[in-house]
N, C-alpha and C positions, 0 to 999 in steps of 0.2 A: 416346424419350430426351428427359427434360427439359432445357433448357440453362439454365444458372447465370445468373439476373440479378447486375450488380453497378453499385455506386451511381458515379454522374456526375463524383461528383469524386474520390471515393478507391477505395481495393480492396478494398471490404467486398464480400462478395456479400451480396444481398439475405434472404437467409436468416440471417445472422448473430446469433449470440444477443443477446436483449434491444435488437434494433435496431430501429424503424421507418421505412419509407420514405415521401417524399410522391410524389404525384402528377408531378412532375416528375422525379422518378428520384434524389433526393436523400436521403439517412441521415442522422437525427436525429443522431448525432454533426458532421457536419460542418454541418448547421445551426446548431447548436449553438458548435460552436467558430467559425464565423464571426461572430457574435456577443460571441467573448470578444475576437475579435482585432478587432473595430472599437471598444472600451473606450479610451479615453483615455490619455494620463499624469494627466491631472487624478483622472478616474476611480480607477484605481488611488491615487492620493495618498488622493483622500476612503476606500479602501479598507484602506488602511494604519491613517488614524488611528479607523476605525472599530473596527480589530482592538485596535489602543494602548488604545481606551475600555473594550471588553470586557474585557481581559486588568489592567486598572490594578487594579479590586479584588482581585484572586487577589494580585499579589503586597504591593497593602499591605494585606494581611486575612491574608498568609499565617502560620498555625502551623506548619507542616512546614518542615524543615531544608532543601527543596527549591522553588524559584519554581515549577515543572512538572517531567512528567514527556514523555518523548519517545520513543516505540515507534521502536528502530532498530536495522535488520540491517549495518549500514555501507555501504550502496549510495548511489550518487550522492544519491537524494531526503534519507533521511535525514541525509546529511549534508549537503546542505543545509537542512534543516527545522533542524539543530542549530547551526548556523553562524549562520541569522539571529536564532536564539534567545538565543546565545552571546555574537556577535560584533557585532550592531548593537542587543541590547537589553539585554547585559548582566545576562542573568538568570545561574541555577545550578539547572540543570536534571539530571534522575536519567533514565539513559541504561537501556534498558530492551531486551534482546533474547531473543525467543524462540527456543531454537537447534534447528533440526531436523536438525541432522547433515551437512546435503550443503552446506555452502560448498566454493566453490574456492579454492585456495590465496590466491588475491587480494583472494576475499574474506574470509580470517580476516584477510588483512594488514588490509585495509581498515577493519575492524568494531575491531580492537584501537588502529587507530589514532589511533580517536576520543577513547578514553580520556585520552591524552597531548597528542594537539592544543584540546581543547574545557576542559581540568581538571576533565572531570568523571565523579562516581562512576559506574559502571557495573554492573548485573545481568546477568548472562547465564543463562539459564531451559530446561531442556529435558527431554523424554523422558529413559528410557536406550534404548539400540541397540536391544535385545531387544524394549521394546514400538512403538519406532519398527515394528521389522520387522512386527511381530503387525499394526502400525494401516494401513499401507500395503497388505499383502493385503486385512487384512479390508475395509477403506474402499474397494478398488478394486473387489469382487464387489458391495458392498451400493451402488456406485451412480456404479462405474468413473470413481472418483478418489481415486487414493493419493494426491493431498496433501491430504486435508483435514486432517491432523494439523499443516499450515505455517498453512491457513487459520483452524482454529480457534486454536491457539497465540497467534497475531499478535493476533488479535480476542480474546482470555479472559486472558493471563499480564499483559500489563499493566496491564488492568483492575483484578485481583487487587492486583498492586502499587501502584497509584496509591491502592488503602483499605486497604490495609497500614500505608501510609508519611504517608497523611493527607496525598495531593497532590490537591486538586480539579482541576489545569488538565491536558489532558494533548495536547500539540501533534501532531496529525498532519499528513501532506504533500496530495500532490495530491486532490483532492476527490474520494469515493468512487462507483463507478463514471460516472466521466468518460468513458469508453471508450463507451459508447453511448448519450451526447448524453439523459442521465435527468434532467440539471438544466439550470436557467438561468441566468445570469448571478446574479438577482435571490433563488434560493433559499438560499443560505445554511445547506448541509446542513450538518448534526453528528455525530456517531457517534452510533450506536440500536443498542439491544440485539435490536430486532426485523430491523432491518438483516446484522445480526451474524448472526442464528440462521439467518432465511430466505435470504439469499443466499450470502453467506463457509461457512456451516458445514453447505445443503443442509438444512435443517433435523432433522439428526442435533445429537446434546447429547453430554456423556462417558457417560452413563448408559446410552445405546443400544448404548456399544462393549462396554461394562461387563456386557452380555448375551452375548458372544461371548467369553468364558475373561478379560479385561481386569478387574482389580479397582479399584474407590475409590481405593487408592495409587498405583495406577499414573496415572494421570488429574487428579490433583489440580490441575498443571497447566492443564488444561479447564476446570476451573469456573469458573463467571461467576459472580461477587457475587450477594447476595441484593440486593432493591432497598434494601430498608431499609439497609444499610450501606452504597448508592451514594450515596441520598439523603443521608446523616448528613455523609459527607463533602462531598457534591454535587459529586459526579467528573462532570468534563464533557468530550468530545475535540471541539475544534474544527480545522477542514479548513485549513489556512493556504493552500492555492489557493483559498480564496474571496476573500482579503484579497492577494494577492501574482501579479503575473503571473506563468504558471507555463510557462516555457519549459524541459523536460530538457536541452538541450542547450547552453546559455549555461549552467546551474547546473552540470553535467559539468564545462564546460570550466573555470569558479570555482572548483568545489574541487580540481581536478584541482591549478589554475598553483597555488592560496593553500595544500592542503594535502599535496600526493604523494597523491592519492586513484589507485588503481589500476584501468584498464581489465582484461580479461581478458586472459591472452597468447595463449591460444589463441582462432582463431574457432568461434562458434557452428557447428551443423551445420542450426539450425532456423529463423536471423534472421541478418542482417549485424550488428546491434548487437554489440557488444562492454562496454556498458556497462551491462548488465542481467543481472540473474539470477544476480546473482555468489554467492550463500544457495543454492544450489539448482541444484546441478551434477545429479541424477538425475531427481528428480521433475518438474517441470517437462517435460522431455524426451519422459516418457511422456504427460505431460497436452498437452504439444501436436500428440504423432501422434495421439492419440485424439480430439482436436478436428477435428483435418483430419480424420481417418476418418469423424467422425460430421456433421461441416459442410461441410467443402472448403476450409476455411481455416486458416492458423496463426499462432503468435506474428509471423511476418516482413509478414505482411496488417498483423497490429496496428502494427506498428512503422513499416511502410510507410505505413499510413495517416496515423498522427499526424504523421508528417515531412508527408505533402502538406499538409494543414491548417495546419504551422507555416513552409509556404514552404521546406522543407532539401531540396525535392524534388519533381517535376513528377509528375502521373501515371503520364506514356509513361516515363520514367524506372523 
């Protein structure tokens, strides 16, 4: 019987997807974030006005009715990614969600009540039920995970929208995959369509579902822009945790006191968190016993871990 290495400082097991260990018994993520967390306030300032320099031509260049566009399910992140958009830069930003059907009740409160607290337009984007159901089977045999229809959604409807609408800038939150310590301080990720394909969407397209009884219509949804109409517009997502110290739990607590942003009422059965997952009462569920089944780990390792790295919680705890 093999027994489970797990890393020094948090509760990944060594096995962990996309994590590496060093020599010392330490996972690139908490390398990683100990690094973010010895950064400055100065740091972070020069970070700030580095984001202000980037983002200044978008909006005095802008043509579109809209400063940017902002991918948001109304969960803690997104609204804060909307709040500082809104509220400390004064932009008018186009509120953009892809719906896959399984919010909890807290979280339609939450997601609709972005619209009213921020004054701004909102899209909401989605399957119908019938092909939801068709995409979750089929996605779960062809490579045992029904949500890729959340994953690709999130990564393709906004896209769509932002060269629709002739918005180049379009605000994402926390840096993408942060979870296993892939960047450093100093990279400066962006959203990539190769990023998108190969990771987020398993490298499956709508076209591949489109061979299993799914038609063009149903899908349209899915599709990524052609380059040449990303280019024309020069649609860009940049990560505002690269520019922003990115604490979940001081941003919770922010929107929570400034806008009635709602926790869950019920607790999870898979994490202590309460303030996650609020989009995504079924799927999710399935995708975390099947992680533990096939790793040993689950969402509450993830959640547990980032709290030790952000000091909310001791290992032995």
């Amino acid at each position: 019987m093999i027994q489970t290495q797990y890393c020094k400082k948090c509760v990944y097991p060594t096995n962990a997807v996309n994590l590496s260990v060093d020599e010392d018994g330490i996972c690139a993520s908490c390398t990683t974030a100990v690094g973010f967390e010895e950064l400055s306030k100065d740091f972070w300032k020069k970070r700030r006005q580095k984001f202000e320099k980037l983002i200044e031509p978008y909006i005095q260049n802008n043509d579109s009715n809209y400063d940017c566009l902002i991918p948001v399910s109304g969960g803690k992140d997104s609204f804060y990614q909307t709040h500082l958009m809104v509220k400390e830069y004064g932009l008018k930003p186009l509120l953009m969600t892809y719906h896959g059907n399984n919010f909890l009740p807290e979280g339609d409160y939450n997601r609709e009540l972005m619209r009213h607290v921020f004054d701004a337009d909102h899209i909401v984007w989605g399957p119908s039920v019938e092909v939801l159901k068709k995409l979750n089977k089929l996605t779960f045999k062809m490579m045992g995970d029904m949500n890729w229809q959340n994953h690709c959604g999130i990564m393709s409807a906004p896209i769509q929208i932002a060269v629709k609408f002739n918005i180049p800038l379009i605000i994402w939150g926390e840096t993408n995959w942060d979870i296993s310590g892939m960047y450093s301080p100093e990279d400066f990720v962006e959203f990539s369509a190769r990023v998108r394909h190969e990771h987020d969407l398993r490298g499956y397209e709508w076209y591949d579902m489109a061979e299993h009884g799914l038609c063009e219509k149903d899908m349209l949804w899915a599709k990524y822009p052609d380059d040449e109409d990303i280019l024309n517009v020069g649609v860009r997502g940049l990560y505002i945790g690269n520019f922003f110290k990115w604490d979940p739990i001081v941003q919770t607590e922010l929107v929570t006191k400034m806008y009635g942003w709602k926790h869950a009422a019920q607790p999870f059965e898979r994490t202590y968190r309460t303030s996650s997952n609020l989009d995504d009462r079924y799927e999710n569920g399935i995708h975390d016993l099947l992680k533990f089944v096939k790793f040993g780990y689950g969402r509450a390792s993830d959640h547990a871990s980032k709290d030790i790295r952000l000091g909310y919680m001791t290992r032995e705890e």
